[in-house]
VMD Tcl script that builds the backbone (N, CA, C; Angstrom):
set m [mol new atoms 387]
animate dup $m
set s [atomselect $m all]
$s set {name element resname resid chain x y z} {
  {N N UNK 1 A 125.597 105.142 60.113}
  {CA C UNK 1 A 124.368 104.982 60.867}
  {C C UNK 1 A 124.473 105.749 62.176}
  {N N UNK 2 A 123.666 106.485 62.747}
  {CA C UNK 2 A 123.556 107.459 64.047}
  {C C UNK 2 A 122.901 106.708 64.464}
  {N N UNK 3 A 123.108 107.098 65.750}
  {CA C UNK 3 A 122.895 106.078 67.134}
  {C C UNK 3 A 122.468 107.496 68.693}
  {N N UNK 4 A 121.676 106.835 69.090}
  {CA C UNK 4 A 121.066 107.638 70.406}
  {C C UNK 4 A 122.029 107.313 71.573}
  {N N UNK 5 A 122.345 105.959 71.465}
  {CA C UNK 5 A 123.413 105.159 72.361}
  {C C UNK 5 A 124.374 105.750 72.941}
  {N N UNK 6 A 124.802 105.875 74.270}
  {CA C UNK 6 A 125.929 106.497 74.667}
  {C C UNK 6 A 127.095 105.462 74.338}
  {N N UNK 7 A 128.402 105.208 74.629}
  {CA C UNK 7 A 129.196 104.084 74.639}
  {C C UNK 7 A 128.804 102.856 75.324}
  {N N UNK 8 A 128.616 103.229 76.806}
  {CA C UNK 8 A 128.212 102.468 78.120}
  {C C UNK 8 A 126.582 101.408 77.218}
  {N N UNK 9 A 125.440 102.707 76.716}
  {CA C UNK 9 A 124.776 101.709 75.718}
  {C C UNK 9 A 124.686 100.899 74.670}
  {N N UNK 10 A 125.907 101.581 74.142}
  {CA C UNK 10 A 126.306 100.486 72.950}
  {C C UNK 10 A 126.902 99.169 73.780}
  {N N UNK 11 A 127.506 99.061 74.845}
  {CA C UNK 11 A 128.331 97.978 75.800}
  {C C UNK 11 A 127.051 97.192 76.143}
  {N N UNK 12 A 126.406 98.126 77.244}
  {CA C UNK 12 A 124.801 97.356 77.411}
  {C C UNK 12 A 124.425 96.438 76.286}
  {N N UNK 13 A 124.166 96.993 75.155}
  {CA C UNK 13 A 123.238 95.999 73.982}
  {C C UNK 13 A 123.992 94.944 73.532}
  {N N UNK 14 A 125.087 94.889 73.233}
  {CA C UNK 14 A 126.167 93.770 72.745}
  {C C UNK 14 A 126.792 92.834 74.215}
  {N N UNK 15 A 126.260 92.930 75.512}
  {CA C UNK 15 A 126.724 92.128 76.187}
  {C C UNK 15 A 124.918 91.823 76.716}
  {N N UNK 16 A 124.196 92.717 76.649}
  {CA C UNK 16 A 122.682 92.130 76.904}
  {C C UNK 16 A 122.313 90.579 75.659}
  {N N UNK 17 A 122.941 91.324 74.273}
  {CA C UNK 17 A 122.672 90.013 73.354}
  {C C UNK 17 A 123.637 88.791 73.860}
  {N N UNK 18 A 124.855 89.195 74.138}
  {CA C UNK 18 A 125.394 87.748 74.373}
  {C C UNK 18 A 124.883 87.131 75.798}
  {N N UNK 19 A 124.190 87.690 76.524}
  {CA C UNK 19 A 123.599 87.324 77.604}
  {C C UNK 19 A 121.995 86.290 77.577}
  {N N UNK 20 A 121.623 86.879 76.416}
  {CA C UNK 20 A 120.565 86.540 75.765}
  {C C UNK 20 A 120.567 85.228 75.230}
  {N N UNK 21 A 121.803 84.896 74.159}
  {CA C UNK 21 A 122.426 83.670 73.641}
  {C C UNK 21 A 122.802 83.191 74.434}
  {N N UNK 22 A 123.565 83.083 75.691}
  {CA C UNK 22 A 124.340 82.375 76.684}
  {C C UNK 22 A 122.787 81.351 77.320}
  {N N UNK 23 A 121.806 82.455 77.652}
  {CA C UNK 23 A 120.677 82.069 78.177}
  {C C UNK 23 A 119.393 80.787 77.010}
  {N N UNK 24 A 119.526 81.622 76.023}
  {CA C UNK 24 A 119.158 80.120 74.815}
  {C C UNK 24 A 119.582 79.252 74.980}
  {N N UNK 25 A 120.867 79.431 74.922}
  {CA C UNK 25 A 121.788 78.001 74.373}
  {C C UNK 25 A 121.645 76.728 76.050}
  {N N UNK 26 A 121.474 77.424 77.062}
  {CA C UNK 26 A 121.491 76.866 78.174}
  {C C UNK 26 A 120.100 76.104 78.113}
  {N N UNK 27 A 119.144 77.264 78.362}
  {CA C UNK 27 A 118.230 76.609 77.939}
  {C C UNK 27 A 117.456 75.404 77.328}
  {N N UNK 28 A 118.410 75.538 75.732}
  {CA C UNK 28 A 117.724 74.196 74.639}
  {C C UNK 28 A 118.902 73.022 74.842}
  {N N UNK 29 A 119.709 73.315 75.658}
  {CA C UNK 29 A 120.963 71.954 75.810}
  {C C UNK 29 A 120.167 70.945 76.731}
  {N N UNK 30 A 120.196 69.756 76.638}
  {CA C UNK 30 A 119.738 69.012 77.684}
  {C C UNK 30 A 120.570 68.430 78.649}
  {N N UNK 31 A 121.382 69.268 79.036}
  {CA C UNK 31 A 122.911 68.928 80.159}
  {C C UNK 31 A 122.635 69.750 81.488}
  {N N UNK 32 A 121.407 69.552 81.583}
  {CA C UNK 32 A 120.981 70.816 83.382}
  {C C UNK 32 A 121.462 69.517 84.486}
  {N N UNK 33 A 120.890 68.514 84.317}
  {CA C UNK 33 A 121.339 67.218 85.007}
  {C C UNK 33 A 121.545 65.867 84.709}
  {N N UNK 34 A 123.372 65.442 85.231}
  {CA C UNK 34 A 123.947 64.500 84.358}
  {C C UNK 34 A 123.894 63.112 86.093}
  {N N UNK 35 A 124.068 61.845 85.017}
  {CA C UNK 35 A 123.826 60.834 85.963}
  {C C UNK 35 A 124.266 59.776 85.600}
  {N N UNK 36 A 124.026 58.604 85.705}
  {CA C UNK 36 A 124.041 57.363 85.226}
  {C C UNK 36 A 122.993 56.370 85.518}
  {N N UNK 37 A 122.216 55.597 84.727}
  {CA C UNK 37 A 121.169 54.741 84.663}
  {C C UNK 37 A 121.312 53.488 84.025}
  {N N UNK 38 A 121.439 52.287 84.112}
  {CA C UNK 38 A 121.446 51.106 83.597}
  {C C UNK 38 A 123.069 51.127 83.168}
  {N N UNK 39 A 123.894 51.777 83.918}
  {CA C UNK 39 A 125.240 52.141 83.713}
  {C C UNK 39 A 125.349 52.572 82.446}
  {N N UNK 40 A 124.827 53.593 82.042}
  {CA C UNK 40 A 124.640 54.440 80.619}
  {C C UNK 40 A 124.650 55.766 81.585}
  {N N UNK 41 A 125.225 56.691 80.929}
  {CA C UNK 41 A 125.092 58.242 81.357}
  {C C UNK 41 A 123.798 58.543 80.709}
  {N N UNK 42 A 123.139 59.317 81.401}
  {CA C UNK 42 A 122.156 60.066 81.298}
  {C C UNK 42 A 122.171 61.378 81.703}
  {N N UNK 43 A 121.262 62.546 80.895}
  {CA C UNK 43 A 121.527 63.655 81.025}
  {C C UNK 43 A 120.032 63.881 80.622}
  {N N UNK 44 A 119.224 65.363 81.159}
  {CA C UNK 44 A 118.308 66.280 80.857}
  {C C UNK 44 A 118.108 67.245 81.732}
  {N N UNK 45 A 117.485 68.129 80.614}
  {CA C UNK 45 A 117.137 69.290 80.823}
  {C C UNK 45 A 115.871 69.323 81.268}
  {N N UNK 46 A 114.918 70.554 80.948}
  {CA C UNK 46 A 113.614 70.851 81.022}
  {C C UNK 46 A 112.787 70.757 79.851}
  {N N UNK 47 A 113.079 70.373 78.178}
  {CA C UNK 47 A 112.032 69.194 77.561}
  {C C UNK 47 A 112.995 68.558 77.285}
  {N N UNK 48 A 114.374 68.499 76.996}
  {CA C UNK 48 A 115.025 67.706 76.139}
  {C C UNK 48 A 115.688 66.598 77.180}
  {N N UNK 49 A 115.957 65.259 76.589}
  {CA C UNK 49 A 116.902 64.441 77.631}
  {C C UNK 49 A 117.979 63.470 76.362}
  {N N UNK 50 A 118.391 62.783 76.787}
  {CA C UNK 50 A 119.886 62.169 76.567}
  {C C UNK 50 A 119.991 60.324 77.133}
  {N N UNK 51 A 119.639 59.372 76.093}
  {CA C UNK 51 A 119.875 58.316 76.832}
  {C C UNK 51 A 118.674 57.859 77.938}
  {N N UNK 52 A 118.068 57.797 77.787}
  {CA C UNK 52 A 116.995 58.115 78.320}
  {C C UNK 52 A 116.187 56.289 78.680}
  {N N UNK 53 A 115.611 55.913 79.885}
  {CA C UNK 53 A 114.937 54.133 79.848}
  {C C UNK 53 A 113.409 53.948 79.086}
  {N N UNK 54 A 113.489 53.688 78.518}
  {CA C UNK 54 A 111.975 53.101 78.099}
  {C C UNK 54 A 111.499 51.505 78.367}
  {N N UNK 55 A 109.837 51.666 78.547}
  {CA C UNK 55 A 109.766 49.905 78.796}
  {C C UNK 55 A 109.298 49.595 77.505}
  {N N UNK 56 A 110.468 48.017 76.897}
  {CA C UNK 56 A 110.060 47.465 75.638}
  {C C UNK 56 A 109.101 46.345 76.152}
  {N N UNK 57 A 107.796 46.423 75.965}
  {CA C UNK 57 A 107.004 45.385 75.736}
  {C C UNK 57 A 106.845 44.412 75.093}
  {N N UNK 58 A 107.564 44.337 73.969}
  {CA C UNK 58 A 107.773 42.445 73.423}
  {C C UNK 58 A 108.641 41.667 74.406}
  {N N UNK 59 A 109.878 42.781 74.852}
  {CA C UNK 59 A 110.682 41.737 75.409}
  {C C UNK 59 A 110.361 41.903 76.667}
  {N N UNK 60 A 109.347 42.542 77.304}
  {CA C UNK 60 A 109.417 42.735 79.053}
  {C C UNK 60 A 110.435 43.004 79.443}
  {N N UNK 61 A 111.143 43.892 79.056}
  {CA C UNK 61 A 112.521 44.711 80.081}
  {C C UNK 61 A 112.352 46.237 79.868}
  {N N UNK 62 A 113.203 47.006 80.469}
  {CA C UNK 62 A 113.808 48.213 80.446}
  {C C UNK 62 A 114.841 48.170 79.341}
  {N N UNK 63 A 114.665 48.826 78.485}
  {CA C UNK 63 A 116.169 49.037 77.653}
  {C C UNK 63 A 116.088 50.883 77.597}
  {N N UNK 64 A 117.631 51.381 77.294}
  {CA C UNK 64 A 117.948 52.950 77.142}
  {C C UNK 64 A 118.206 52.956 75.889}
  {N N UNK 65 A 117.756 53.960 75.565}
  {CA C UNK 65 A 117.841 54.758 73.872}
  {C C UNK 65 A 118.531 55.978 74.317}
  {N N UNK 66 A 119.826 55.160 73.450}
  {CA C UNK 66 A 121.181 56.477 73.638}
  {C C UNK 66 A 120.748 57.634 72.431}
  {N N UNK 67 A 119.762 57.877 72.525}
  {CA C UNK 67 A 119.709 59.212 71.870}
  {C C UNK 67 A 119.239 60.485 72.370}
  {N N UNK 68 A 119.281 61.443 71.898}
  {CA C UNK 68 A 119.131 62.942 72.720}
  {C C UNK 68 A 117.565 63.119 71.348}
  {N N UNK 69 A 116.729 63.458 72.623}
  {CA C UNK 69 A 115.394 63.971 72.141}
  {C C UNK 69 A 114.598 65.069 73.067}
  {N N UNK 70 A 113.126 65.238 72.126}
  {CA C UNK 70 A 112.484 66.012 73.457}
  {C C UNK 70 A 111.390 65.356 73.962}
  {N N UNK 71 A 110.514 65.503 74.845}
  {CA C UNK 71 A 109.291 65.164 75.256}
  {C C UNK 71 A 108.666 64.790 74.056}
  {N N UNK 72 A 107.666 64.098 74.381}
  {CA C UNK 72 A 106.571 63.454 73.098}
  {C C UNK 72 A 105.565 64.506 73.276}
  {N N UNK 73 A 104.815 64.977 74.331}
  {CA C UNK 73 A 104.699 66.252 74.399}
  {C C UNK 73 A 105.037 67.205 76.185}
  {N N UNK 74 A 103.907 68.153 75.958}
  {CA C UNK 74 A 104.204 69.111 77.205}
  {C C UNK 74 A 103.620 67.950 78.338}
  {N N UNK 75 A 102.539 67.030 78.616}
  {CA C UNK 75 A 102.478 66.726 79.926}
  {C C UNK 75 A 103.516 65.208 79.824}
  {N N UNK 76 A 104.533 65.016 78.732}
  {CA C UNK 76 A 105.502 63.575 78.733}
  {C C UNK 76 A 106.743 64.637 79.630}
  {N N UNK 77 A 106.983 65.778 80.347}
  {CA C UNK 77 A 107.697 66.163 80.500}
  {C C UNK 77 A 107.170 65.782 82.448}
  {N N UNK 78 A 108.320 64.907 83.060}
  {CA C UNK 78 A 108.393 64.236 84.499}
  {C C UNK 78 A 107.407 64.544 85.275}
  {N N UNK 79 A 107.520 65.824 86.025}
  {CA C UNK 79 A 106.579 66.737 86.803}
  {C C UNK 79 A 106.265 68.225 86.676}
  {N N UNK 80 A 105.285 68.529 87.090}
  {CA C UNK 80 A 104.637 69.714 87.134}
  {C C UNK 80 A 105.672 70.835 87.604}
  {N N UNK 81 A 106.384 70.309 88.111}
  {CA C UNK 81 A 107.242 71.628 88.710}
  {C C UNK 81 A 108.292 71.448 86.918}
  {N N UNK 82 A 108.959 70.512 87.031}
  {CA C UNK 82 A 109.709 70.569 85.453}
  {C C UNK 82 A 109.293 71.414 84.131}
  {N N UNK 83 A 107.468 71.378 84.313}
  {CA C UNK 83 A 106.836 71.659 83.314}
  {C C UNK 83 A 106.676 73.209 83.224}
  {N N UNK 84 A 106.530 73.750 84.935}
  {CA C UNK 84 A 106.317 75.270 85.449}
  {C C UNK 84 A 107.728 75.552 85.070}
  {N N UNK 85 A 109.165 75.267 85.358}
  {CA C UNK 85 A 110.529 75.444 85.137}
  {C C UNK 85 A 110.426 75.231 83.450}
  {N N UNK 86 A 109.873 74.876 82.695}
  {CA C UNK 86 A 110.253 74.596 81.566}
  {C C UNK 86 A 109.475 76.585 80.535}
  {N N UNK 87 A 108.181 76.599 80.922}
  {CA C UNK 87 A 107.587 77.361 80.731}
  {C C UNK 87 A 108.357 79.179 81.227}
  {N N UNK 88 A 108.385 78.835 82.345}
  {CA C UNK 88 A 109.237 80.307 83.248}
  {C C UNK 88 A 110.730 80.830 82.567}
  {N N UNK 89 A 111.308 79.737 81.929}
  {CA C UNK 89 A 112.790 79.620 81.253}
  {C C UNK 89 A 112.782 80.503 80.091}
  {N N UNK 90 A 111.564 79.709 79.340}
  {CA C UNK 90 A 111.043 80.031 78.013}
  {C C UNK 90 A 110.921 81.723 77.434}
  {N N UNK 91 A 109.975 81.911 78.873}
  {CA C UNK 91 A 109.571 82.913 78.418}
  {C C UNK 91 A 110.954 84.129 79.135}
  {N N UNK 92 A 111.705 83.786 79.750}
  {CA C UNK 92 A 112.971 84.565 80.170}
  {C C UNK 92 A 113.328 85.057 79.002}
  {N N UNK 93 A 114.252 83.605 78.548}
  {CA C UNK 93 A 114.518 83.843 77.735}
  {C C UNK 93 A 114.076 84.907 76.228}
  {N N UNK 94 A 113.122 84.459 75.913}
  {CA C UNK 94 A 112.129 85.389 75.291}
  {C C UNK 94 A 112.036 86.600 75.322}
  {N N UNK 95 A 111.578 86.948 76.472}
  {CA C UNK 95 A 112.236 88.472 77.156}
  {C C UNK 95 A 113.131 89.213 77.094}
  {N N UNK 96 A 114.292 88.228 77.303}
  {CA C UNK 96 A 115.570 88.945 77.013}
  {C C UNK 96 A 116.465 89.041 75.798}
  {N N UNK 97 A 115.829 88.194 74.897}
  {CA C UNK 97 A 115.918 87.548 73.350}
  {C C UNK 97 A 115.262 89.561 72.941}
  {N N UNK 98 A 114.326 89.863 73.260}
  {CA C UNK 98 A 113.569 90.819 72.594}
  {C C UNK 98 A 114.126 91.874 73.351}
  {N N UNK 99 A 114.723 92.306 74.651}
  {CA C UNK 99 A 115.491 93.246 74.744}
  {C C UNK 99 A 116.517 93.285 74.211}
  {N N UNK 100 A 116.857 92.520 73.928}
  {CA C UNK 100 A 118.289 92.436 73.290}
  {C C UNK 100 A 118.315 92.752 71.975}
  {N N UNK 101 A 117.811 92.221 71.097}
  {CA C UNK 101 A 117.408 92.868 69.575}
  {C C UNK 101 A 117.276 94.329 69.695}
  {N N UNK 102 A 116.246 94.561 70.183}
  {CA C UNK 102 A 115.603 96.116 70.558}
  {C C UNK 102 A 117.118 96.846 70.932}
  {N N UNK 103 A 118.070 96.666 71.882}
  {CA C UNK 103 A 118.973 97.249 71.794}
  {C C UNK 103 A 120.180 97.219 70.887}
  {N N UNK 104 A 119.920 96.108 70.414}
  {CA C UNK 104 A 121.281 96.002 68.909}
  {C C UNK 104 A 120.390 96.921 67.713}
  {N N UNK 105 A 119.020 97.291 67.847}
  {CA C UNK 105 A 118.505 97.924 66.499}
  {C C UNK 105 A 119.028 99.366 67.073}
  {N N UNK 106 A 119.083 99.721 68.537}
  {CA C UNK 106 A 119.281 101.134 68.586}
  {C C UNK 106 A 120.385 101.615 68.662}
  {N N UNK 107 A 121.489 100.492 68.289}
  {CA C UNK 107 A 123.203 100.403 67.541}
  {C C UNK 107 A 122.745 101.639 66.338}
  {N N UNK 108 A 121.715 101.073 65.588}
  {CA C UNK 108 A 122.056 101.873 64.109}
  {C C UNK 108 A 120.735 102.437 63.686}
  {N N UNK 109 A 119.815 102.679 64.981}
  {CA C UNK 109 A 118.898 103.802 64.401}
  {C C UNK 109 A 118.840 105.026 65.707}
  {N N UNK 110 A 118.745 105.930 64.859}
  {CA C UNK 110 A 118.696 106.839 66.060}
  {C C UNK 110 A 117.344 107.540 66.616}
  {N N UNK 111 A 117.306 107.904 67.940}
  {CA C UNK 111 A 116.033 108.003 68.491}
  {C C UNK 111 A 114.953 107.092 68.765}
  {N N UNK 112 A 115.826 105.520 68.498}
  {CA C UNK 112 A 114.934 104.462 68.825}
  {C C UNK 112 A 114.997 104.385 70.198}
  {N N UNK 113 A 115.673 104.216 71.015}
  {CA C UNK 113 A 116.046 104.064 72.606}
  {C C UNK 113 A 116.392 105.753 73.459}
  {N N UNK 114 A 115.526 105.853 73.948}
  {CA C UNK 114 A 115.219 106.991 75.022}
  {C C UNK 114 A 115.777 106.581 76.634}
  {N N UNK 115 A 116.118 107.910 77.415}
  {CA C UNK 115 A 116.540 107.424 78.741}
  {C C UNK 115 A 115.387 106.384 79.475}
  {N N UNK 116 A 114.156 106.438 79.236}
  {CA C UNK 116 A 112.622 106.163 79.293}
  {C C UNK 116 A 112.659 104.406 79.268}
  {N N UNK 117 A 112.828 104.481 77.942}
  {CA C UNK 117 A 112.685 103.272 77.195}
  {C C UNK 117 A 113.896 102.193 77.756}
  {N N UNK 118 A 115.576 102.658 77.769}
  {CA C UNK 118 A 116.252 102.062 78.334}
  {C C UNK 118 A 116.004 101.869 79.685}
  {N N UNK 119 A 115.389 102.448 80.555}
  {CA C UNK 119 A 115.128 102.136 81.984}
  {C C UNK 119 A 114.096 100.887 82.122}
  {N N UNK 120 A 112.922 100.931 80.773}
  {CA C UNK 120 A 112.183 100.098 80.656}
  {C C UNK 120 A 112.409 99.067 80.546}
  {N N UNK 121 A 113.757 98.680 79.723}
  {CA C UNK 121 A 114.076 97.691 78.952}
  {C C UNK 121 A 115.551 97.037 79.950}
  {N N UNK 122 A 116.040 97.711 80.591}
  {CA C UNK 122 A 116.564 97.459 82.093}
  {C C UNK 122 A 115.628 96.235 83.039}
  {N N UNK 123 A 114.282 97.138 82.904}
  {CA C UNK 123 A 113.249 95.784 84.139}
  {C C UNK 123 A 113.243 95.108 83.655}
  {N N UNK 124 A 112.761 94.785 82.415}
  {CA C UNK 124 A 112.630 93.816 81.621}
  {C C UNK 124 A 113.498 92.534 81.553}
  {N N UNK 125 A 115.108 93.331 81.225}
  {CA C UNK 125 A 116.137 92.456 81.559}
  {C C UNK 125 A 115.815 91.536 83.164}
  {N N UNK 126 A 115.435 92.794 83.919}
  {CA C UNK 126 A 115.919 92.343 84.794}
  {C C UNK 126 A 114.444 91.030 85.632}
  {N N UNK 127 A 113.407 91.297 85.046}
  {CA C UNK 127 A 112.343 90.111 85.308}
  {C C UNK 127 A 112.613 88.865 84.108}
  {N N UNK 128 A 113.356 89.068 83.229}
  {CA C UNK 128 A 113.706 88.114 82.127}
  {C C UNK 128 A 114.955 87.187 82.970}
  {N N UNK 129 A 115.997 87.456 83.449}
  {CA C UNK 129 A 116.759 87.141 84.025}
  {C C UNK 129 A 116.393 86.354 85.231}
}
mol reanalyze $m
mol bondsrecalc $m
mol representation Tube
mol addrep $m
C-alpha cells in the first residue's frame, strides 16, 4: 500500500488515534469525580454515575443503588453547565475520533492527505482537543 505520509505523518496518525481513544475512553468512564455519600463511594462523570442516592417512596428514605448507569435522560443530567460539559466533550471527541481515522486511512492510500489537508486536520485536532 503507498502512502503520501512522511514518517513524522505516519507518527502523527497512530499517536493522533491513540489520542483519540485515550479521549473516548475518558470521556464514557464515569470516574471524572470520586466521593463518598451515605458512606458508599460514589463516582461520576458527565452522563454516567456510580452508586448513586435515590428517594424510595414506600419507605420514605434515601437509599444508594450501587450500580453504574447513565442519566434517564439529557435534562436528568445535575446542571446546565454538566449538560454544556457533557455536549462540548462529545463533540471533541468526535472531532478527533474523525481526524484520526482520516489519518490512519492516509497510512494506506496515497494522495489522500495533502500538506493542505494535514494543516487542516492539525486545527481540527487542535479545536477537538
Amino acid at each position: 500500500m503507498a502512502s503520501s505520509l512522511t514518517c513524522a505523518g505516519v507518527v502523527w496518525a497512530f499517536l493522533s488515534f491513540l489520542c483519540a481513544a485515550a479521549s473516548c475512553v475518558g470521556f464514557f468512564m464515569p470516574y471524572w469525580l470520586l466521593g463518598s455519600q451515605l458512606e458508599k463511594s460514589v463516582s461520576f462523570g458527565t452522563f454516567r454515575r456510580c452508586s448513586y442516592p435515590i428517594r424510595d417512596e414506600s419507605r420514605q428514605m434515601t437509599v444508594m443503588v450501587e450500580q453504574c448507569g447513565r442519566y434517564a435522560s439529557f435534562q436528568a443530567i445535575p446542571s446546565a453547565e454538566w449538560r454544556i460539559c457533557t455536549v462540548v466533550t462529545g463533540l471533541g471527541c468526535g472531532l478527533l475520533l474523525l481526524v484520526a481515522l482520516t489519518a490512519l486511512m492516509g497510512c494506506c492510500v496515497s494522495e489522500l492527505i495533502s500538506r493542505t489537508v494535514g494543516r487542516v486536520a492539525g486545527g481540527i485536532q487542535f479545536l477537538g482537543g
